[in-house]
N, C-alpha and C positions, 0 to 999 in steps of 0.2 A: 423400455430398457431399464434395466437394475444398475445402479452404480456402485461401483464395487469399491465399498467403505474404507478398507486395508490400500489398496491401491490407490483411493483417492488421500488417504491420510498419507500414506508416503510421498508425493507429489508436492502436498502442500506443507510437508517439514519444514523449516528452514533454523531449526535450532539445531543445528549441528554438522560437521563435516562441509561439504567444498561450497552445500547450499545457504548457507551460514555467514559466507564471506561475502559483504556488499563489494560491490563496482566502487564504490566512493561510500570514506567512514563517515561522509556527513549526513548521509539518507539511509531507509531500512524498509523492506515490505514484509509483512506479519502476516501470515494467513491462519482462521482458525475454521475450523467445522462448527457449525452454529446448531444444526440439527439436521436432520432426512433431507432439506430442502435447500439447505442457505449455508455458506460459507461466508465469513468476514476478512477484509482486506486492508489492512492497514499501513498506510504510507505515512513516514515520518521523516523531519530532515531540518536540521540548523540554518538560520539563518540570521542575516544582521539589516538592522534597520537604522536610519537615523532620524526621520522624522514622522510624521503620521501621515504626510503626503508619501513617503514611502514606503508606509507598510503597507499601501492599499497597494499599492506597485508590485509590490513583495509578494501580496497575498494571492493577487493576481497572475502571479508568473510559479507561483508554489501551484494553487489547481491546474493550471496548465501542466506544470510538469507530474503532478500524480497522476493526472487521468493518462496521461500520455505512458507513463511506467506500468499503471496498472492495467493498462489493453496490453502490454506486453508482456508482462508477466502472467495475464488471463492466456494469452496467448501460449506461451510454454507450457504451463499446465497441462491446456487441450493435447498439446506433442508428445510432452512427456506421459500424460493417461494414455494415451492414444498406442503411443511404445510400448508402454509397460501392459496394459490389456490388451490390442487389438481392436479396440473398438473406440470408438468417437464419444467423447462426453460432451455434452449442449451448457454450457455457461452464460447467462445472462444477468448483465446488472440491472439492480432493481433500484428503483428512485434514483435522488441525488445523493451524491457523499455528504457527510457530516462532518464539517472543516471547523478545528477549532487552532486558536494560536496562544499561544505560553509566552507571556515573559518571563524569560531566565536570569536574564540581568541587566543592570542600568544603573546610573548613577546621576546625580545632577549635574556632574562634573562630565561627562560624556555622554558625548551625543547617540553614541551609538549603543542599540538594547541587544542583547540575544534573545532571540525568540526559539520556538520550539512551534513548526506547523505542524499539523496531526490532520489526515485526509479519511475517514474511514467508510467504505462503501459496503451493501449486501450484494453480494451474488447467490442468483438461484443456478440449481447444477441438475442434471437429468442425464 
């Protein structure tokens, strides 16, 4: 089965109009087309830390919650191609995501950092 490139680009827009608007301004999912085989999925979202025993808490409960977002958001996708063509697109992730964390701020004077999680997985699409 051919996957039809126009219809799969409109699915995974999310720069503009109603698809555009997060559930919550503190997280974001990015989808881009990477070539013929693979899309990229990017999960991003604020969070506060105050010690290094709980950033690994932090870190821990941020992959939790991206994997968890991005089965679901792979999931709409498949509904929404599936709508707009008629026919069924096969999505599967490949490997593990690529999790990195940002410090945005900190002070010596507070305990607490803002951080920046970044979750970014490949999907193969057929």
């Amino acid at each position: 089965m051919t996957v039809d490139m126009n219809s799969l680009g409109q699915v995974l827009d999310t720069t503009w109009g109603r698809s555009s608007t997060p559930m919550t301004a503190s997280m974001s999912v990015k989808m881009r087309i990477l070539d013929a085989e693979r899309i990229s999925v990017t999960f991003v979202t604020n969070v506060n830390a105050g010690s290094e025993r709980e950033l690994i808490q932090v870190r821990r409960q941020c992959e939790e919650q991206a994997a968890s977002i991005v089965k679901q958001v792979l999931t709409n996708v498949k509904s929404n191609y599936k709508e707009l063509e008629g026919t069924a697109i096969k999505l599967t992730e490949v490997g593990n995501p690529e999790v990195s964390i940002e410090l945005l701020g900190g002070s010596p004077w507070n305990p607490v950092r803002s951080l920046l999680f970044k979750s970014t997985c490949l999907v193969e699409y057929s």
